[in-house]
N, C-alpha and C positions, 0 to 999 in steps of 0.2 A: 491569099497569094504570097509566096515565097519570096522576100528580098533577098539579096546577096549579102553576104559578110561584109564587115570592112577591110579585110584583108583579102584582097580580091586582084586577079592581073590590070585593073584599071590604076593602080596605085605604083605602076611600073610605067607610066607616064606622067609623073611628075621630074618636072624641069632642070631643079636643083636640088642638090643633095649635101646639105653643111652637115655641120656635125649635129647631131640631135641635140646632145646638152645645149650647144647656143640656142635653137628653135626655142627648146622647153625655157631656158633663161630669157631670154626679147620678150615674148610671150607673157611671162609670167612678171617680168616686170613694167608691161605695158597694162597688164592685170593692174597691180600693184600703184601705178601712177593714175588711172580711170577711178576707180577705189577711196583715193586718198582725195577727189574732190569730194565725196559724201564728206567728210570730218575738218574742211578746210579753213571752214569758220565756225566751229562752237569756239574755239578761245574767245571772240570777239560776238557772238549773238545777242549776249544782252547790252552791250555796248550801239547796237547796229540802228537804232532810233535815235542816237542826238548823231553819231557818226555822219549819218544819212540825214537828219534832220530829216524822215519820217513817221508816221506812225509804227507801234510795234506790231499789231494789224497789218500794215502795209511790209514792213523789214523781214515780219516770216517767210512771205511769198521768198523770199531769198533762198532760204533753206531748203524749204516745199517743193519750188518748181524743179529743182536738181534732184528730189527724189519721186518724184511725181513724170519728167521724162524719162530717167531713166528703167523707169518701171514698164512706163509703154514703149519705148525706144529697142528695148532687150528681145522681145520674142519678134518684133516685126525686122529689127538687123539680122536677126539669123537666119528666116526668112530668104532674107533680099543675099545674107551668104551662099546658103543652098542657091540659090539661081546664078547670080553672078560673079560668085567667086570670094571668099570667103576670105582672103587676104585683102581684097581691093576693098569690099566694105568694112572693115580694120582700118585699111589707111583714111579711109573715107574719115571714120569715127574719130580717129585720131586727132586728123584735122581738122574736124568742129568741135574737138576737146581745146586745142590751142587757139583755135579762134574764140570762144568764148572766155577764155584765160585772158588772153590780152584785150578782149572788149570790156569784163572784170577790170583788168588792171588799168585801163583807161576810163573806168565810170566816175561822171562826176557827179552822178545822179542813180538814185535806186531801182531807177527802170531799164538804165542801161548795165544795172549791174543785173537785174534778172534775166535778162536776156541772154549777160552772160554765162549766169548760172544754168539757165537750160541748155545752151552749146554745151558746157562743161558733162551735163549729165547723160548726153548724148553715149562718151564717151564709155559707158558702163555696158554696152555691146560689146566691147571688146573680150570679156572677160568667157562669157558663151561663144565667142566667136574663136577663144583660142583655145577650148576645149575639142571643140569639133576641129579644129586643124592638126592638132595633135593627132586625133582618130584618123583622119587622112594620111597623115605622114608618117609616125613612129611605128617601130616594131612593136610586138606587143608586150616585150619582154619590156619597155621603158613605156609604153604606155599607161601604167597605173600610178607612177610616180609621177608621172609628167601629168596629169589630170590630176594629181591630188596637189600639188604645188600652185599651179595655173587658179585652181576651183579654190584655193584655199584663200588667195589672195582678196578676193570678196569679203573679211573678216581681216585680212591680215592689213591690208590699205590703210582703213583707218585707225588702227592698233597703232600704228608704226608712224604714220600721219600728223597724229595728234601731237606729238611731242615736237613733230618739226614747224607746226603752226604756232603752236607756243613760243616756241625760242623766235621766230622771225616775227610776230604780229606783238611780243612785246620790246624788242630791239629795235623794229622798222614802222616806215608809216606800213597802215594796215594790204594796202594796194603791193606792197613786194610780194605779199604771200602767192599772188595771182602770176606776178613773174616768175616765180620757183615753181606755180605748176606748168607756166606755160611752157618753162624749160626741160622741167619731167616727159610733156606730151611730145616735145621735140627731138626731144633725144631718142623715147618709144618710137615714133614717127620714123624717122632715120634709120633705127635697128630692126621694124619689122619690113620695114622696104628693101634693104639689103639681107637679112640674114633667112628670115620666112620666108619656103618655097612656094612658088606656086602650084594649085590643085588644079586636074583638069576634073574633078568630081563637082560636076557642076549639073540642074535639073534641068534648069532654060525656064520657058514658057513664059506666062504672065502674071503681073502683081494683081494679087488679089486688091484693087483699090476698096471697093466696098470694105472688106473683110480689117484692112489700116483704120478707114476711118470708125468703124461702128467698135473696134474693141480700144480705140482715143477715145473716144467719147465714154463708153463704158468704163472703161479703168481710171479717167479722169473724174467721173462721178463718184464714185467705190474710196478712192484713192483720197480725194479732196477728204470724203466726208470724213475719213478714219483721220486721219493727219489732223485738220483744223477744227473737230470735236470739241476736244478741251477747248480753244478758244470761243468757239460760237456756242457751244452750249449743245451739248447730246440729243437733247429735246428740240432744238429748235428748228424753227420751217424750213432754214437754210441746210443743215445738216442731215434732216430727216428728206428733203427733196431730190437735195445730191444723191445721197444713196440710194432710195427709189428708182430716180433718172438713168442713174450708173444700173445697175440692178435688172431694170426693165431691158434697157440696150443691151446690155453681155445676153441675156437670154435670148433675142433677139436674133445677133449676132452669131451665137450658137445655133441656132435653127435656119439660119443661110451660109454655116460653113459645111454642113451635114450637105448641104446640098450643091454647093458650087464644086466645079470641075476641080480648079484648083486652088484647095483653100488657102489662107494665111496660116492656121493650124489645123491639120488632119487630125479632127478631133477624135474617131474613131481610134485610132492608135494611142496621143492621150490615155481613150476609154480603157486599154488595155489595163490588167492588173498592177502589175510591175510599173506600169508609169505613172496609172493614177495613184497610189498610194506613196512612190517615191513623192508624186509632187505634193500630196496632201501633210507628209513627212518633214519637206522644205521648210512650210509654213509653220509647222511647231517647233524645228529647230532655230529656224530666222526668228522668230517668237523669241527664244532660251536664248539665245545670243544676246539679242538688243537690248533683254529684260535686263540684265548685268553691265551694258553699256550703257543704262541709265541711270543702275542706281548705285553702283560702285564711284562712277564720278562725284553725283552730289553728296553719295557720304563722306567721302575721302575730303570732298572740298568745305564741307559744311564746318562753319565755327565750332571749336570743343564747347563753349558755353551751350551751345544750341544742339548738342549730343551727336553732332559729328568728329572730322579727327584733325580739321585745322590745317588740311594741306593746302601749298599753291597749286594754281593748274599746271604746271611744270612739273612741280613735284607728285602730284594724282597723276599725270601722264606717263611721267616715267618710270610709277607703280603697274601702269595698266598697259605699259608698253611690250614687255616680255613676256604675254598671253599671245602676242601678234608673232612675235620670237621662236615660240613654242610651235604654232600652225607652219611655222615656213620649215622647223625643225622635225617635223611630224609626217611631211612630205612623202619621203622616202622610206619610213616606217610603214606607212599607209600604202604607199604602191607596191611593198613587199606583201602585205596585209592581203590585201584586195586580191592581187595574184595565187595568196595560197588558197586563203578561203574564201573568198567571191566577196561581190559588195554587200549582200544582205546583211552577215554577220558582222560586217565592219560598219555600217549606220545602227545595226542594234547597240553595237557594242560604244558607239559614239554617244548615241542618246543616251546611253545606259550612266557614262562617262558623268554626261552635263548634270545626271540625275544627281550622283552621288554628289556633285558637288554645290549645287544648292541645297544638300541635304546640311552639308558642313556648315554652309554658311548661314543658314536659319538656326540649327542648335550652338551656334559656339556666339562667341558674343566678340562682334570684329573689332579688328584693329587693324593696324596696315600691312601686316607680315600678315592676318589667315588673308585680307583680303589680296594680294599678292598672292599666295597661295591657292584662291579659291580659284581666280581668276585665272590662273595658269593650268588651273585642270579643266577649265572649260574649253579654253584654247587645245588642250588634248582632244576632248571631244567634239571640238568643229572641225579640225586635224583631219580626224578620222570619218565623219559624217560629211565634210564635205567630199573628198576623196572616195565616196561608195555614192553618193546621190547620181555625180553624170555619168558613173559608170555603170550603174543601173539601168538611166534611160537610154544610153547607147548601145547597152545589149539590146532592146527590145523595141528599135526606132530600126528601119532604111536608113544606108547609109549615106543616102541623098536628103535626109529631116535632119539630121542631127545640127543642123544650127539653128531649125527651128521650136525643135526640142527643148536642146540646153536654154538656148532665150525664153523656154517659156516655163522651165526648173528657175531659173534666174528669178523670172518673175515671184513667183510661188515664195523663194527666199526672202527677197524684195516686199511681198505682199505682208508677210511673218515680222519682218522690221517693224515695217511701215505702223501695222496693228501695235508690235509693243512697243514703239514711241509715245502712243494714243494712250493704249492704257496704261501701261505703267508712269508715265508722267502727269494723267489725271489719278491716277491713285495717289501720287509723291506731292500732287499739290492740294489733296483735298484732305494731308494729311494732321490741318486742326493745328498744327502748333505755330509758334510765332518767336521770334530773337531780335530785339530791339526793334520793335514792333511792324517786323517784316514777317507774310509766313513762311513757316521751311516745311519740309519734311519732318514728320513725327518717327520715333522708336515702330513704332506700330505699322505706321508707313511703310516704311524701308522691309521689314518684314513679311507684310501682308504682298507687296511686289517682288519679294525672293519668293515668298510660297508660290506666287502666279509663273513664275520661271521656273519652278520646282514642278508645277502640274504640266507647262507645255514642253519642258523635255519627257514626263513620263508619255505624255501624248505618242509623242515623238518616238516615241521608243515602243508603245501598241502599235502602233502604224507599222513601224518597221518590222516588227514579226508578222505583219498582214502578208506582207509584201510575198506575193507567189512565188517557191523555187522553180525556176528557169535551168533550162537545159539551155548549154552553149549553144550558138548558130551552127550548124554543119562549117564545118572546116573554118570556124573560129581561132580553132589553136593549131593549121597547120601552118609550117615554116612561110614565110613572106618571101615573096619575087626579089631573088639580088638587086641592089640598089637603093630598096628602102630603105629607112632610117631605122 
């Protein structure tokens, strides 16, 4: 069955018409503040058990539940965008972004502070929800740039993030950092209410409820076990049960969306070439991303006695901050990019990127200018890879899916993190050495975990040459109904 373009006469009723650039900027900076609650508290995580007077068992759920909702949160908001309207669940998201900020910033206990961390995480639907708005609204001449800045920001948040938690969680008590998001999410809040038009690209119908609950349950098993691994122990009944649990359900759950009228995910399409390999592609890039967001920090911060290079967190932040710089800068390289030669060649060419550059950083022996260096060409490469993944799925999605598409690419990215926090941080701890008789990371460490980021972009980059050449939609590229943006 044949869907219609996204550039179709239904897109000559939409309401308001600002200027594009603001759309693409509100957007992209509502990106950008959802984002930047993933990295809100690493300045202060090891600190978060005498803060809390918890266990550090109990203070991880901190970190966890914000990347553990947001993971389920992403493909079911996009979802619930296609049906009712893809700005209004935005503002929805937005607002249990800011109410979990100020229930954070009012915790005087670590339960009320996880509570607020999963509001917070809520928040990271935004980011797929402002790619498919884009495909609604923009001509297509500013639609690749305006996807690759929006898409970038999932990488660029915490880049940029990190250096503002530092500065205010070592000058303030730790609870201001939760006012400055709350005021981020407030300000997003305000500018997509006023500036983002509304779509009448809407599907209707009904929430798959089954289809919500059983892929919680599944990504919440999946999800737990990969995350708190290192802590419980890879082996152990708790670890190995979750993922079994999570495992048996997602299958499950696939074999009752194949058959319900209207799924949560039209798995079928997924199946498609072009999506399943873009999404299997997600994961080994989100993989190469986070592998260097793990171990560029603790080298940079590791004592020089202990064969790191002695930086503060301020100072390793504002080494790792202009990677974040580089993807906001890469934007419009990449929507130029994408335009001339389609996304395919621009995720090869992205993968290809990340490859060379943990190639540099295994043979040369770091310091803080390659690692600065290295790190900024990875930021090219996610630049460019992320700017070709939604444009990928949204060639080859209805343009009534596409916010449950992007939510479910999101995930895929999400998933790819998630894994190399796990591993690469049981690699970096089981790496044997010790510094006043604390362990650290080993030479051999640090290495053996560049190699693993060295193999999941070349992944990343087989997959991408998998990926089927696709012929345009019929009347994809002709002019768009006056009015559009």
């Amino acid at each position: 069955m044949r869907f219609r373009p996204p550039f179709d006469k239904d897109r000559t009723r939409l309401t308001r018409m600002p200027r594009p650039g603001a759309v693409i900027a509100v957007l992209a900076f509502a990106g950008l503040g959802a984002s930047f609650m993933q990295t809100i508290l690493l300045p202060i995580q090891s600190e978060l058990p005498v803060l809390l007077d918890a266990s550090r068992d109990v203070t991880a759920w901190v970190v966890t539940v914000t990347l553990l909702v947001a993971a389920i949160c992403t493909p079911i908001s996009g979802r619930l965008g296609d049906m009712y309207g893809k700005k209004t669940v935005a503002l929805a998201l937005l607002g249990l972004l800011v109410l979990g900020s100020v229930v954070a910033a009012l915790s005087p206990s670590v339960v009320l502070l996880i509570v607020g961390r999963g509001l917070q995480g809520m928040g990271m639907g935004v980011v797929p929800l402002g790619i498919s708005i884009l495909r609604d609204v923009l001509h297509r001449e500013r639609l690749g740039s305006g996807i690759a800045l929006v898409s970038a920001t999932l990488g660029v948040g915490g880049a940029l993030g990190l250096p503002i938690s530092a500065y205010v969680t070592e000058r303030y008590d730790w609870h201001v950092v939760f006012w400055v998001a709350a005021g981020i999410g407030l300000l997003a809040l305000g500018l997509v209410a006023w500036i983002v038009p509304v779509s009448t690209l809407r599907t209707g119908g009904r929430l798959d409820v089954v289809g919500v609950a059983g892929l919680a349950v599944g990504l919440t098993g999946v999800l737990l076990a990969i995350s708190r691994g290192n802590d419980w122990g890879w082996g152990s009944p708790r670890t190995l049960g979750l993922l079994a649990v999570g495992l048996v359900v997602l299958l499950v759950w696939g074999w009752y969306e194949l058959r319900v009228a209207e799924p949560l995910v039209d798995l079928r399409v997924t199946a498609r070439g072009t999506v399943l390999f873009t999404n299997l592609a997600s994961i080994a890039m989100g993989f190469a991303l986070f592998a260097s967001n793990v171990v560029f920090p603790q080298l940079l911060e590791l004592p020089t006695p202990a064969g790191g290079l002695g930086l503060t967190l301020m100072q390793a932040s504002l080494v790792l901050m202009p990677s974040g710089l580089v993807m906001l800068a890469m934007s419009p390289v990449a929507g130029r990019l994408e335009h001339t030669v389609g996304p395919r060649p621009l995720l090869v060419a992205g993968a290809g990127v990340i490859a060379v550059s943990y190639v540099i950083a295994v043979v040369v022996d770091l310091d803080v200018w390659s690692v600065l260096v290295v790190n900024v060409v990875v930021g090219v490469g996610i630049g460019l890879g992320f700017a070709a993944m939604p444009a990928l799925i949204m060639r080859s999605v209805p343009s009534h899916e596409t916010g449950a598409a992007n939510g479910l690419n999101t995930l895929m990215r999400s998933l790819g993190t998630t894994s190399a926090a796990a591993v690469i941080g049981g690699v970096l701890a089981a790496g044997g050495a010790e510094y006043q008789g604390v362990p650290v990371p080993s030479g051999d460490a640090f290495r053996t975990a560049l190699l693993l980021g060295l193999l999941a972009s070349v992944v990343c980059t087989v997959l991408a040459l998998l990926i089927p050449r696709d012929r345009p939609t019929e009347g994809e590229h002709r002019s768009l109904p006056d009015g559009v943006l």
